[in-house]
C-alpha positions as CSV (number, residue, x, y, z in Angstrom):
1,X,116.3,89.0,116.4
2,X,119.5,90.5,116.5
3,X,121.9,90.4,113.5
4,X,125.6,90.6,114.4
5,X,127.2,92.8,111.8
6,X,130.9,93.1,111.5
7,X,133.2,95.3,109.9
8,X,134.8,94.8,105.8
9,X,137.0,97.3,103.9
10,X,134.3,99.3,101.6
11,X,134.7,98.2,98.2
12,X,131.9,100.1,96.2
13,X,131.9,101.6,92.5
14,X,129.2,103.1,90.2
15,X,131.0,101.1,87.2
16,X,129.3,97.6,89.0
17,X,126.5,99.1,89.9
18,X,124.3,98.5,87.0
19,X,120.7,100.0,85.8
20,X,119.0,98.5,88.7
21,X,121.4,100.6,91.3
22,X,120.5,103.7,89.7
23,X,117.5,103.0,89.4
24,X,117.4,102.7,93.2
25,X,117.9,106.1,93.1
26,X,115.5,107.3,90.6
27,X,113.3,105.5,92.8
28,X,113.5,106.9,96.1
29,X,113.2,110.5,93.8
30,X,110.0,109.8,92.5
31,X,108.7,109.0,96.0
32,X,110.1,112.4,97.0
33,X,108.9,114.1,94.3
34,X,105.2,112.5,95.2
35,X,105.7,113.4,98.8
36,X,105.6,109.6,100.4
37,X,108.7,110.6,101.7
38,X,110.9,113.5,103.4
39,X,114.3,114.2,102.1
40,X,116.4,111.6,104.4
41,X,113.1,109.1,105.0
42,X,112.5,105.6,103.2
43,X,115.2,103.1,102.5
44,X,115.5,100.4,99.4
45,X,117.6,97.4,99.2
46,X,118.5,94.9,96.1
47,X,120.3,91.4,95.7
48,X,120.7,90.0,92.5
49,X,120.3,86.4,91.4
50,X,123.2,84.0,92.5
51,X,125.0,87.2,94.6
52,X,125.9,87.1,98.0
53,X,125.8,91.2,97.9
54,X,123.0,92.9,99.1
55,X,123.0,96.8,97.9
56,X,121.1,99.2,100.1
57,X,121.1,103.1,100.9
58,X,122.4,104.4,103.4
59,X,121.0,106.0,106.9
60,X,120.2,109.4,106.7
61,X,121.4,110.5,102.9
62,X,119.4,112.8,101.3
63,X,116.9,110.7,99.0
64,X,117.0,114.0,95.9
65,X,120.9,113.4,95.7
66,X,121.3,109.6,96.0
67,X,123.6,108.2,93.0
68,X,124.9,104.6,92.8
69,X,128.2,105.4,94.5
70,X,126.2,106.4,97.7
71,X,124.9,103.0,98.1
72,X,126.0,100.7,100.4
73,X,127.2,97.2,99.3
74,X,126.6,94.6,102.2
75,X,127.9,90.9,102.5
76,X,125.3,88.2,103.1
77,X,126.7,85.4,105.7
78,X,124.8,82.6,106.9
79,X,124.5,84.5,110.5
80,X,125.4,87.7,109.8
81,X,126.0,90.5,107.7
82,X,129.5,92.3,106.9
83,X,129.6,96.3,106.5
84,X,131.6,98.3,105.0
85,X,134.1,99.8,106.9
86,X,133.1,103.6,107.3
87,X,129.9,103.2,106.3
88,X,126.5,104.0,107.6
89,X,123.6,101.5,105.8
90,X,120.1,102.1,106.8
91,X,118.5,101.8,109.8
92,X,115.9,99.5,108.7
93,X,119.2,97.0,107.9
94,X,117.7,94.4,109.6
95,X,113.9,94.1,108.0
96,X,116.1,94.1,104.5
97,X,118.5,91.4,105.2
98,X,115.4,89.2,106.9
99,X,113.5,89.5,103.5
100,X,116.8,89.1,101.1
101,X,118.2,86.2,102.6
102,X,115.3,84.0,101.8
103,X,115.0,84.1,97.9
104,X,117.5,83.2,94.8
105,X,115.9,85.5,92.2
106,X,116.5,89.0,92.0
107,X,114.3,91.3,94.4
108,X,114.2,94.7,95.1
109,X,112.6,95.8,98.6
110,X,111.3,99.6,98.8
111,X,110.2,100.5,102.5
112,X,108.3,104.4,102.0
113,X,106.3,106.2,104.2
114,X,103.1,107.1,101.8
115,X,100.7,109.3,103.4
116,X,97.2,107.8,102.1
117,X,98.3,104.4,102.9
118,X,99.4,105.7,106.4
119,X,96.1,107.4,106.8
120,X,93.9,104.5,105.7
121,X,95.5,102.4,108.4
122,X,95.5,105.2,110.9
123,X,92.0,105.4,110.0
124,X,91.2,101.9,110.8
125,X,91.1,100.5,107.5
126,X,92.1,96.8,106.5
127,X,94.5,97.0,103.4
128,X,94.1,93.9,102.3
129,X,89.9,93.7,102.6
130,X,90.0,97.2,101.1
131,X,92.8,96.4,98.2
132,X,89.7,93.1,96.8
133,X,87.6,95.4,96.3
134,X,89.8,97.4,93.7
135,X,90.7,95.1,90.7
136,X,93.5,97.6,89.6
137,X,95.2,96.3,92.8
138,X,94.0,93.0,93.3
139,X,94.7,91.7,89.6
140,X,98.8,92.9,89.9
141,X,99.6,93.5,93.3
142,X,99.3,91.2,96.7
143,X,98.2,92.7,99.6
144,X,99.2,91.3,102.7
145,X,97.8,91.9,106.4
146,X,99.0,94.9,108.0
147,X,102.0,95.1,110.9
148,X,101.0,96.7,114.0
149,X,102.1,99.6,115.5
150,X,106.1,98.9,116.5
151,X,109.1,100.8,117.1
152,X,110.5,101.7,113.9
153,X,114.1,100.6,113.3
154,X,114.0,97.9,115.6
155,X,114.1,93.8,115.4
156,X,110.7,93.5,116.3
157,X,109.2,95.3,113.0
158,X,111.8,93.5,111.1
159,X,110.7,90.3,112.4
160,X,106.6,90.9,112.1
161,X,107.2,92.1,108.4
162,X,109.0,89.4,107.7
163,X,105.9,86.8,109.0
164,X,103.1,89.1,107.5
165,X,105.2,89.3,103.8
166,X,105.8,85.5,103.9
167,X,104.5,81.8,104.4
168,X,106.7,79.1,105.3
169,X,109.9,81.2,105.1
170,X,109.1,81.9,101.3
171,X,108.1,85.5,100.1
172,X,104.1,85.4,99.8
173,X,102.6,88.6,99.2
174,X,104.1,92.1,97.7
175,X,103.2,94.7,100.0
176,X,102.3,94.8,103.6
177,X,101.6,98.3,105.4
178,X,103.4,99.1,108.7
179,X,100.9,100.9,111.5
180,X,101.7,104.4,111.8
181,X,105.1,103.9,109.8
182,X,105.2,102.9,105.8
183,X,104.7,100.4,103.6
184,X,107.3,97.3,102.5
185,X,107.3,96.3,98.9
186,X,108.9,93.6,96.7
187,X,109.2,93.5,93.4
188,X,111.6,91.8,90.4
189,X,113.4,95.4,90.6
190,X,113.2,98.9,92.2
191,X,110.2,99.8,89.9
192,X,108.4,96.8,90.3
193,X,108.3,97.1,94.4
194,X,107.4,100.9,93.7
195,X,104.0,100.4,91.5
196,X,103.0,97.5,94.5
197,X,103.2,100.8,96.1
198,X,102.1,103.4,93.9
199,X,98.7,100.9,93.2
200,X,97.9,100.6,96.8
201,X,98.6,104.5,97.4
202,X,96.2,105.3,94.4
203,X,93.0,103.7,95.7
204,X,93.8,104.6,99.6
205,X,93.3,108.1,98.3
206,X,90.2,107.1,96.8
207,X,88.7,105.5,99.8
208,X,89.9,108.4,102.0
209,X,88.6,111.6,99.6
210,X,84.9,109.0,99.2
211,X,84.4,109.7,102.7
212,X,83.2,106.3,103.4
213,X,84.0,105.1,107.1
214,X,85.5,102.3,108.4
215,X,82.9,99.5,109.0
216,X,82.4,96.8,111.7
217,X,83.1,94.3,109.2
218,X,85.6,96.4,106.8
């Protein structure tokens, strides 16, 4: 699916942007700081209730240094998006605007590249058989099935994490790994979609450090 994305004069200011925006950067710190991410990886995205504006980070910044007049302020059409003139938003645009478009409460999405998660899957581990078996995920945090292996950035990863995060064009479950890629999270705000992550992270590195292999019917 290809989004047509057209050009509007940048109108961005850290006096609109609210807790929630800086948070977006305190955010994308942490995951830094916990080594999910290098310094210019991972992208987040938030749309507030009743708001046709959908603020994400832009391609390529440096994650440690990311303040709320860095992020991008995009314009939700029916079709298509409008960008700010000048302005670079991240490449995973797409997977962001598939996932904001369909709700009316606020939602924050958090896309991070967490190495146990990454490793369980690599591994050959089911995320959502292996998050039942942990209560401290499955009592708070909705696992769904795992996108394969596709080329990062592009439409096709958008659209399977899309299907594999929702049913019947409504948002489903809260995290879904990517093969060999990340994690997408959604959450009420930027530290909600980051514990979905932090949760499923936590017992990945317990499953890994057990030893335990990958069954037939794991």
């Amino acid at each position: 699916m290809t989004i047509p994305v057209q050009k509007l004069k940048l109108v961005i200011g850290p006096a609109r942007s609210g807790k929630m925006i800086t948070a977006m950067g305190d955010v994308m710190r942490r995951a830094y700081e916990k080594g999910w991410i290098t310094t210019r990886d991972g992208n987040i995205s938030l749309r507030r209730k009743g708001s046709n504006i959908m603020y994400i980070t832009p391609s390529g910044w440096r994650k440690t240094i990311l303040h709320p007049e860095h992020i991008v302020r995009v314009k939700l059409l029916k079709s298509s998006l409008k960008v700010p003139e000048g302005t670079v938003p991240s490449g995973e645009l797409e997977m962001h605007h598939l996932l904001q478009r369909i709700h009316s409460s606020t939602k924050a999405i958090v896309h991070l590249h967490p190495t146990n998660i990454i490793a369980a899957m690599y591994a050959g581990w089911d995320l959502q058989a292996l998050s039942a078996e942990f209560p401290e995920v499955s009592r708070y945090t909705k696992v769904g099935p795992s996108v394969p292996v596709l080329p990062v950035t592009s439409p096709e990863l958008a659209a399977a994490t899309y299907e594999h995060m929702t049913r019947d064009d409504k948002i489903f479950f809260d995290i879904v790994g990517q093969g060999n890629h990340g994690v997408c999270s959604i959450g009420k705000n930027p530290w909600d979609a980051y514990e979905h992550i932090e949760r499923l992270e936590h017992i990945c590195e317990i499953v890994l450090k057990s030893g335990k292999k990958v069954s037939n019917n794991t």
